[in-house]
C-alpha positions in Angstrom: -6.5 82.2 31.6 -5.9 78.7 30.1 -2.8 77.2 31.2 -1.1 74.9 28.3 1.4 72.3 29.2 3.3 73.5 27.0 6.2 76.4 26.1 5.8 77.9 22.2 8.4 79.5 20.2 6.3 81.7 17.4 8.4 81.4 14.5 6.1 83.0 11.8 2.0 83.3 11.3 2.4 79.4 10.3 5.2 77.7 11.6 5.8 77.2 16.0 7.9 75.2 17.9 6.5 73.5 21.1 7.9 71.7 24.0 6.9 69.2 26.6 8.3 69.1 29.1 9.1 65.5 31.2 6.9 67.1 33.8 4.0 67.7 32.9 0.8 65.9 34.2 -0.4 63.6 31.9 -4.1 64.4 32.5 -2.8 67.3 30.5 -2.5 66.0 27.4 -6.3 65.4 26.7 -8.3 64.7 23.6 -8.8 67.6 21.5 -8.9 69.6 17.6 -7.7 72.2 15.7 -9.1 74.3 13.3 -6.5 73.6 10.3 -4.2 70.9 9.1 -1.3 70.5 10.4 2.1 68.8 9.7 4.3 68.4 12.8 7.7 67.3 12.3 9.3 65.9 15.5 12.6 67.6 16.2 13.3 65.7 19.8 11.9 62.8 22.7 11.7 59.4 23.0 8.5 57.1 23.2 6.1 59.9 23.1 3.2 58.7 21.3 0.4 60.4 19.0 -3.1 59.2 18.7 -6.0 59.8 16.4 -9.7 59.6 16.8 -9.9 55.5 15.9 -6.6 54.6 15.6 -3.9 53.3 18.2 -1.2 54.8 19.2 1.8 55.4 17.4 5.6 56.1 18.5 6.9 59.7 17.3 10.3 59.3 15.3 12.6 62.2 15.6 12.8 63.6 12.2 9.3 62.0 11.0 6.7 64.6 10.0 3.0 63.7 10.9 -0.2 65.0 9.7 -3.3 66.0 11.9 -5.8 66.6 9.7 -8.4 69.5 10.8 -11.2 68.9 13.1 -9.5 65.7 13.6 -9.4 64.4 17.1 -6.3 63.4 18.6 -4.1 63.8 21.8 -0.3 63.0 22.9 0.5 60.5 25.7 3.4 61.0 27.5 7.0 59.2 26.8 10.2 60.0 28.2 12.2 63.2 28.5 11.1 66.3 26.5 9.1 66.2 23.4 10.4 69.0 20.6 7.8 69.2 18.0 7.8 71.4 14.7 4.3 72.3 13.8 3.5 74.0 10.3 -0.5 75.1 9.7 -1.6 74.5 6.2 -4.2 78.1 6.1 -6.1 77.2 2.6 
């Protein structure tokens, strides 16, 4: 079984909420893709960044929404306190 550093709140068949906690391990947060779009919407943390595949690093705003597109690498690096983020899958 596959340990993610993170807790997930199932809201619908679309919509979760996840959180990061201050704790967890870095090394954790590691490259990686999904299979759809998504738009996640940060609902809490400070300094947390997201990276794309090619692209620096950028500082999630609480109350920006960001889009991964699919098959898109990317991975979160680790700021301060907890990291609250709203993620929507857009199914086509």
């Amino acid at each position: 079984m596959v340990v993610k550093p993170y807790q997930e709140q199932i809201i619908n068949s679309t919509t979760r909420i996840r959180t990061f906690t201050q704790d967890v391990d870095g090394e954790e947060l590691c490259w990686h893709r999904d299979h759809n779009t998504r738009m996640v919407e940060v609902i809490s943390g400070e300094n947390w960044k997201i990276q794309l595949d090619n692209s620096l690093p950028v500082v999630l705003e609480c109350n920006q929404v960001y889009r991964i597109p699919k098959a898109m690498y990317h991975r979160l690096l680790k700021g301060s306190g907890d990291l609250t983020v709203k993620i929507v899958e857009e199914i086509l």
